[in-house]
Residue, then its C-alpha position, 0 to 999 in steps of 0.5 A: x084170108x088173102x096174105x099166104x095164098x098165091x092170088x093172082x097178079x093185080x097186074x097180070x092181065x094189063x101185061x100179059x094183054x100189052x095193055x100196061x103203059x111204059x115209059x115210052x107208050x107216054x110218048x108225045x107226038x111233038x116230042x123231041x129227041x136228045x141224044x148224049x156226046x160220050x168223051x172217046x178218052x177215059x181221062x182228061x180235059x175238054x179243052x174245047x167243043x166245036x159245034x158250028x157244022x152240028x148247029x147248022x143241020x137241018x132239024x137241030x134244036x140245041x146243042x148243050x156242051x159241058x161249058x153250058x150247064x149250070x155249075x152245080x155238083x149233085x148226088x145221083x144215088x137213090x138213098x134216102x135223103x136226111x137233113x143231118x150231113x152225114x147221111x147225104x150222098x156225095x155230090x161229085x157229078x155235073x149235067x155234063x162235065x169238062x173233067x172227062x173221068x171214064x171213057x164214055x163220059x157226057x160232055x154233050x147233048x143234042x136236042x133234034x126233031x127226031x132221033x136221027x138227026x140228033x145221032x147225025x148232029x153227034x158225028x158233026x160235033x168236033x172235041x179237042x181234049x187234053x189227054x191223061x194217062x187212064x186208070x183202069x186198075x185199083x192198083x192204078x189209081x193207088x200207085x204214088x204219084x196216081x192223079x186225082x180224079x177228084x180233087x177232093x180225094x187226092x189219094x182216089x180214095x173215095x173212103x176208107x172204113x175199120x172196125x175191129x170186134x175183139x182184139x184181134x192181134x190177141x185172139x191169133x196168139x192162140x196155140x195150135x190155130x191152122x193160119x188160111x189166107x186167099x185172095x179173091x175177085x169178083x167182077x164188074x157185072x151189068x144188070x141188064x133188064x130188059x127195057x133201058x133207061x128213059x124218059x120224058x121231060x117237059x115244062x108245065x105251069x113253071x113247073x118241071x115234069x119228068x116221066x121216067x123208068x125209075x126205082x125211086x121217084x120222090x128220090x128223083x124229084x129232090x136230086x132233079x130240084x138239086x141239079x137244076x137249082x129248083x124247089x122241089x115242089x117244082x118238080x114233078x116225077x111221074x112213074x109208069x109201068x117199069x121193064x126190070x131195074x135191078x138196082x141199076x135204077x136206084x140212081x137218078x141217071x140221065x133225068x135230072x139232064x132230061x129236065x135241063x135240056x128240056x128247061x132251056x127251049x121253054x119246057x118243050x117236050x123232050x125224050x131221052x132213050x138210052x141205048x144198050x151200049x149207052x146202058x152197059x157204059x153211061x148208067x152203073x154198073x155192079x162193084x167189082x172187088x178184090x178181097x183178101x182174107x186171113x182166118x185162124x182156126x182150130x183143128x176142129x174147125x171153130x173160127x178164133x179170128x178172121x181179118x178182112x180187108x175189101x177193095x171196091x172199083x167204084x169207077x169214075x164218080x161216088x154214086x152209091x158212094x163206100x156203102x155198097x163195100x161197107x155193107x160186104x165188109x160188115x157182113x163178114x160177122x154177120x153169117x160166121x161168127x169168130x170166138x174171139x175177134x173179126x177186124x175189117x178194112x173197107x176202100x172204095x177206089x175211084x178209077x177211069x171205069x164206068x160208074x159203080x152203083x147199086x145192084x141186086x143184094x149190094x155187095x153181098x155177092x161178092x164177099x158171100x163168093x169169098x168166104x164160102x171159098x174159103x170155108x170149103x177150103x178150110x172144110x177140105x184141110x181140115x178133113x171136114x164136111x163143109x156143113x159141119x164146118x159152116x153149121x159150127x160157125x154160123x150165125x144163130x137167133x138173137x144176134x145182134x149187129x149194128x142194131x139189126x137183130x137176128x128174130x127169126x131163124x130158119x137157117x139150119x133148115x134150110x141147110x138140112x133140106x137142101x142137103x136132102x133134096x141134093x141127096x149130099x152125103x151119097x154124092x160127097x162120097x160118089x164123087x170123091x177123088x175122079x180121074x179122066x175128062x169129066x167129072x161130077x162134084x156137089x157144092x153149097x153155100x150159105x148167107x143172111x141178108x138184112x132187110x131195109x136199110x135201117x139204121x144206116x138209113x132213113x126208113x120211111x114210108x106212107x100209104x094212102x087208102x081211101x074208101x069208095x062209095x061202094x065199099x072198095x078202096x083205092x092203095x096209093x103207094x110211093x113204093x114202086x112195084x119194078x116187076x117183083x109183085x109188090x102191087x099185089x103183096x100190098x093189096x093182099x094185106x090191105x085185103x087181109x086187115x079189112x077182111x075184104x076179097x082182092x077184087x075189092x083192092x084197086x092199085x096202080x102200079x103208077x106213081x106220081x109224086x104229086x099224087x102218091x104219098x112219099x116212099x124211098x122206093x124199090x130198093x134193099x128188099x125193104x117194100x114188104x117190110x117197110x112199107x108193107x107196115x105202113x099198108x097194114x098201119x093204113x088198113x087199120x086206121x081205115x077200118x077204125x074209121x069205118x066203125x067210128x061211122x057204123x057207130x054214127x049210122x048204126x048208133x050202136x057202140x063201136x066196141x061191139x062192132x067189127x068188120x067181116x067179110x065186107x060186112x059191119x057186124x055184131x063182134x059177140x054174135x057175129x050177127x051182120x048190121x049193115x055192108x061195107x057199102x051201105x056205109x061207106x055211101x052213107x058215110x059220103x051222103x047222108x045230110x047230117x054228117x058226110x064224111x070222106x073216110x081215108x087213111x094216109x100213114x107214115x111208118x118210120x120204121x126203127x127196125x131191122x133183121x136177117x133172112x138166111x138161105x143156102x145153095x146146093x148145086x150138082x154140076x159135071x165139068x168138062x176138063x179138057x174144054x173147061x165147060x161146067x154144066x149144071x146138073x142140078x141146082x136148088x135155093x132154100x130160103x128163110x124170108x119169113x111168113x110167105x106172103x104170096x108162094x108163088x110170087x116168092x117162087x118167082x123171085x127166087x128163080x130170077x134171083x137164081x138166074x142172075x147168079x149163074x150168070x155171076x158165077x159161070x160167065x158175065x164180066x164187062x171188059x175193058x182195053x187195059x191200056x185206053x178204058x174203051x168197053x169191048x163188050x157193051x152189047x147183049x152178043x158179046x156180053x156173055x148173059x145166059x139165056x134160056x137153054x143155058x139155064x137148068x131147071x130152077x129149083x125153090x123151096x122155103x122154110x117158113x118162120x115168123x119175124x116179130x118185126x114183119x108186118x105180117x112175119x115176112x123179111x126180106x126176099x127180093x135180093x137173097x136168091x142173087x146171092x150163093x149160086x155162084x159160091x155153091x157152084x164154084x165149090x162144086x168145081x173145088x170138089x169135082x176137080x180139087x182145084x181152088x178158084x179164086x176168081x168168077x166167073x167160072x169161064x172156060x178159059x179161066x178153067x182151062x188156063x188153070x187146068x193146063x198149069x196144072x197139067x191136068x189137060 
């Protein structure tokens, strides 16, 4: 038995040793460097580029302008690819664009014998431009007479979604409802893992290679292919061991350039490093929204109707395009369910800001900070526990939306185990109506998330497994591991089918696109899943495989034979015939029948379903200063059949972290006037480190989903999730004050207390 146990780390022994190799550690002695051009407007033209001082620096290979590069446009989101239109992204961006759209946007590059002449080259570099009037604001870019940033989107409206369930109009008609409307927003926040984006480029056999961090490798080779005008078998991506990604690099972000630069001095060796200022600015950045939402309820607190109406900053280009706001807005009838109608109203906004893109759990952060708001503000008018007014409204097994069916239902305990742990009824009455400087409140929220990316999306994937001589097996994924112990849940379900130990196991967390077969990558909690399918579909017809040829060797019927604990036995008796080495060196060798006995399998996956979790949180706020410290904090989560607890842990506790950070702290800023960032770097970018963070607490609530390929759903994203909505409570039930806006910083609280006269 493997799938269940916390094994070890398959790659816990080559990080902890520094043994495991990263992007950079592919470095190449004779490589060059390129260092990008970044425009110092936020909107307007390049008229025209003066490179003559830069050229003639000692060192300096090339400079590429935004006059140079191939007039292509391509997409850079990391969704799967599909032949129908629909389902392809928008190609809106350029290797190095004339049309300058945010502050900071590439209109040049550098290619230099060493980093610090290309960084001197850049200073050499003269720009003249034509200047517009930056947009920073949605409301900016909506106002009439906006300029396009985009011709094809006159209005900057990227897209514009509706749905209605019910008729809503009709449902509000309703005598005695209680009418509960409120604004919320959320910010534009930065993923900041630890290593920046890189990578390698270089021509090889006419063919182009590139070595990059990325989330999505055989993404990247077709969207390289598209930039550059080349077939995609001329592209070859490799994917070594990645330092965090986050969703930040589910974007093709500076490769497909890295492959030009490299392309136009003969396929020579180039290396593009990013900064952390360039990473906060030049890569993508979480959607920050503004949502509004209206509710009509009943006394008794049972929801009649809700409308939704959600507005995304997308920034400068589409990247992952209205998915990430559709995805928020749709979820606003997924975990509450109304009685009679829910309508929503999604926009995706271009604006003069950094590019908006994926991010750890996809738009439900934000929406997930706006209905848990509310519902605590219609639980406290209505004179209502808020676990009583969520546990009336809240999704329950067999719901169905949008072919993304709800199998598996831990969430009620999930909500009743936190609210021991928190020791809730005794704090809610303890804390209740507190006077003097500071004061003490508990808070909770709830969410369901989707696993995958099924049906909105092409979900594929394939695994390769084949059987060495001596009876263990090599894993080939196109799934990446980024961190989160995919490698070894892979491994531990390959290990399980075969009834094999995990030392028998051997997988790389490297993929190569030459090499790995084609997986959509890490991204929508959908590995486990998705892929994890495909492991166990591989597994299977391995192990069938082996018995077709213990039947050969044995010459005993295949349908008394099995395979247990790396031996061929007696199915009836369980009596051993021969090891797994035995035959699997049979099967290369012997003279009559060698065979290479492999398995490569596609799972085209046709499903979908919810994970669910709740937050309970105690915190003391300091009124005077407008500190909040959290006392206590705990994440229950329903993700299935736990196929590694303490991998899950883990998850869960990084995901805990990232949302403290949205909701007590993080936000990027920008000059209102000029778009310039104010903090892209890690002092002035207010990220908690670790004696901001209290102690993390996890616990599970373990059901089995039908769809799993071991009864497991999503978990990668959920933890990211209800941290900030269940503190934010705690503050409404500490202070009776209503917050409307994350994060929760102390001069947001203060501001709010000094009008209130409560300081």
């Amino acid at each position: 038995m493997s799938v269940g146990l916390s094994v070890k780390r398959v790659d816990a022994f080559e990080k902890v040793t520094g043994r495991a190799r990263y992007t950079d550690d592919y470095h190449l002695d004779h490589a060059l460097v390129a260092k990008i051009m970044h425009s110092t407007i936020a909107n307007g033209l390049v008229k025209q580029i003066d490179i003559s001082e830069a050229s003639k620096l000692p060192g300096v290979v090339k400079i590429v302008t935004c006059f140079d590069v191939p007039d292509i446009t391509y997409p850079t989101a990391g969704h799967p690819w599909s032949v129908d239109p629909d389902h392809q992204d928008v190609a809106d961006r350029k290797l190095l664009n004339t049309r300058v759209r945010y502050y900071g946007d590439d209109i040049a590059a550098v290619i230099a014998k060493d980093e610090v002449t290309a960084s001197r080259a850049l200073k050499l570099i003269k720009v003249e431009y034509e200047e517009y009037e930056p947009m920073v604001a949605i409301d900016a870019s909506l106002k009439d007479g906006a300029q396009a940033l985009h011709e094809a989107y006159p209005d900057n409206i990227l897209n514009h979604t509706h749905y209605e369930k019910g008729n809503y109009e009709e449902a509000i008609k309703e005598e005695g409802l209680i009418r509960f409307e409120g604004e919320y927003k959320t910010p534009m926040v930065k993923h900041c893992h630890i290593e920046t984006p890189i990578s390698y480029a270089y021509g090889e056999a006419g063919r182009m290679v590139v070595v990059s961090s990325t989330q999505i490798p055989h993404i990247v080779r077709r969207i390289v292919g598209q930039a550059l005008g080349l077939g995609w078998g001329k592209v070859r991506i490799i994917k070594p061991y990645i330092g965090g990604g986050f969703g930040n690099k589910q974007d093709a972000l500076y490769e497909p350039l890295n492959a030009y630069l490299s392309q136009v001095i003969g396929g020579r060796c180039v290396k593009l490093e990013l900064t952390r200022e360039e990473t906060f600015v030049n890569t993508r950045v979480r959607n920050a929204m503004r949502i509004k939402l209206i509710s009509y309820i009943r006394p008794n607190g049972r929801l009649v109707a809700r409308k939704a109406e959600l507005f995304a900053n997308k920034g400068a280009y589409a990247s992952h395009g209205h998915s990430v706001v559709s995805k928020a807005g749709h979820a606003v009838k997924q975990i509450y369910h109304d009685e009679k109608a829910t309508m929503g109203d999604m926009y995706s906004v271009f604006t003069n800001m950094p590019v908006s893109g994926a991010m750890r759990a996809y738009g439900i952060p934000q929406i997930t900070f706006a209905l848990e708001a509310q519902m605590d503000e219609m639980a406290e008018k209505l004179k209502i526990d808020p676990i009583a007014i969520r546990k009336m409204n809240m999704m329950q097994e067999g719901f169905v939306d949008n072919q993304i069916k709800c199998n598996s239902y831990g969430l009620e305990a999930c909500i009743d185990k936190g609210k021991e742990t928190i020791d809730w009824d005794n704090k809610r009455k303890a804390y209740a109506n507190q006077t003097g400087p500071v004061r003490r409140g508990v808070g909770m929220a709830i969410f369901s998330y989707a696993t995958g990316v099924y049906p909105i999306a092409l979900e594929t994937a394939s695994c390769r497994i084949v059987l060495n001589q001596d009876g263990t097996i090599q894993v080939q994924m196109g799934a990446t591991e980024i961190g989160q112990g995919a490698d070894t849940v892979f491994s531990q379900m390959a290990a399980e089918i075969l009834d094999i130990p995990m030392s028998h196991v051997h997988i790389i967390s490297t993929q190569d696109t030459d090499v790995t077969p084609y997986d959509s990558g890490a991204y929508a909690s959908r590995q486990s899943y998705v892929s994890g399918m495909a492991v166990k579909k591989a597994a299977i017809e391995l192990r069938d495989k082996i018995l077709e040829h213990a039947e050969f060797m044995l010459k005993l019927p295949v349908g008394n034979l099995d395979l247990a604990h790396c031996h061929v036995v007696n199915k009836q008796t369980g009596d051993v015939l021969a090891s797994l080495e035995e035959v699997a060196t049979h099967a290369v060798y012997n003279m009559e029948k060698s065979v290479h006995i492999t398995a490569d399998v596609t799972n085209h996956c046709k499903s979908n379903t919810f994970s669910f979790g709740a937050c309970f949180v105690d915190i003391e706020v300091d009124v005077p200063i407008g500190k909040i410290k959290v006392n206590k904090v705990i994440n229950v989560h329903d993700c299935g059949k736990l196929l590694n607890p303490q991998l899950a842990a883990a998850q869960v506790h990084g995901g805990m972290s990232m949302s403290l950070g949205f909701g007590l702290s993080e936000q990027m800023l920008f000059h209102e006037k000029t778009g310039k960032p104010l903090n892209n770097n890690l002092l002035d970018y207010k990220l908690p480190t670790i004696l901001d963070t209290p102690k993390l607490e996890t616990d599970f609530v373990e059901t089995y989903d039908v769809s799993g390929p071991f009864g497991n759903k999503a978990l990668g994203e959920p933890p990211a999730i209800p941290v900030a909505p269940a503190i934010r409570n705690a503050l409404f039930h500490a202070t009776g004050v209503s917050f409307h806006e994350a994060p929760l910083t102390p001069q947001r609280l203060v501001e709010k207390f000094k009008s209130l006269n409560m300081i």
